[in-house]
PABA-275071 format. One record per residue (C-alpha): residue in three letters; x, y, z. Coordinates in steps of 0.5 Angstrom, whole numbers, plus 500, padded with zeros to 3 digits. Example, Ala and Ser with C-alpha at 12.3 -4.5 7.8 and 13.67 -1.06 7.14 Angstrom:
// PABA-275071
ala525491516
ser527498514
// end
This chain:
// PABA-275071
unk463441525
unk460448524
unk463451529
unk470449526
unk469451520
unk467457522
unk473458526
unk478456520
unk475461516
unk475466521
unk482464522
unk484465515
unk481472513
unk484474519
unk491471516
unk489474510
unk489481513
unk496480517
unk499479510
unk497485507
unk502489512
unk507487506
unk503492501
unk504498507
unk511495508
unk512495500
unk510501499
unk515504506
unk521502503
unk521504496
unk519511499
unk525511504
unk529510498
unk527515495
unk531521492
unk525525491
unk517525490
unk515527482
unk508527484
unk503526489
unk496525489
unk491522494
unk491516490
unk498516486
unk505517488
unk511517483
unk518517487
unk525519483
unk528513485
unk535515481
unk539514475
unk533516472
unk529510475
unk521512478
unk517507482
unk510509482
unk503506487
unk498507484
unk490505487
unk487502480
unk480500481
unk480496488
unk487494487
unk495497488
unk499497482
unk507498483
unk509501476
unk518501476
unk519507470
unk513506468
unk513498467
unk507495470
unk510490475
unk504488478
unk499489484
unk501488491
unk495486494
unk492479493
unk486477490
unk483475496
unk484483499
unk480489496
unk484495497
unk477500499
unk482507500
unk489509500
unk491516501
unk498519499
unk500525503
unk506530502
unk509533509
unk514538507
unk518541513
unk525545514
unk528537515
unk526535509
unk520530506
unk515525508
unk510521506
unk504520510
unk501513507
unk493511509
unk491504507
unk484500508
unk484494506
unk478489507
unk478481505
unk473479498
unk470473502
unk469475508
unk461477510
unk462481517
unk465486514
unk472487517
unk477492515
unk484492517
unk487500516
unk495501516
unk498509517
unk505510517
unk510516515
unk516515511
unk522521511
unk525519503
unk532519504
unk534524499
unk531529504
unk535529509
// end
């Protein structure tokens, strides 16, 4: 029985960090339809969106916060994932823009330690 129930947790921490690839996909998608970066730090990005339109990800305590024209729509993650690094990284070439993503993520009730990293580079639209 101990050994189920350990196994049912194992199983869920793992899901649990699985699912929060949607905030690296979340935030890939919103950057490729970009027309522009505003600004850029290591821990918040604001994208010209268009029509006047701004979305911004910004890392707020342990959590990642998705601002739409400066409306707070929410954290990303789950309340069961502490987000323990994101790094935004400009990249400018001849081509165009990128952004180079760097997301830690690690589940709240899991004792082992485990953290997922997710990396990604994104090419904005309005950039090429």
């Amino acid at each position: 029985m101990i050994t189920m129930a350990r196994a049912l947790k194992e199983t869920t921490i793992h899901a649990e960090l699985i699912q929060s690839g949607n905030i690296m996909e979340r935030m890939s998608r919103e950057i490729r339809q970009a027309s522009d970066i505003i600004s850029i730090s290591a821990n918040d990005l604001v994208l010209d969106a268009g029509s006047g339109k701004t979305i911004e990800f910004k890392l707020v305590g342990s959590d990642v916060q998705l601002w739409d024209t400066s409306t707070n729509i929410g954290n990303l993650n789950s309340p069961n994932i502490i987000v323990t690094a994101l790094t935004f990284t400009q990249i400018i070439t001849t081509k165009g823009k990128a952004v180079k993503i760097v997301l830690t993520i690690r589940p709240i009730n899991d004792a082992s330690g485990n953290i997922q990293d997710f990396y990604n580079t994104i090419v904005l639209r309005g950039s090429y």
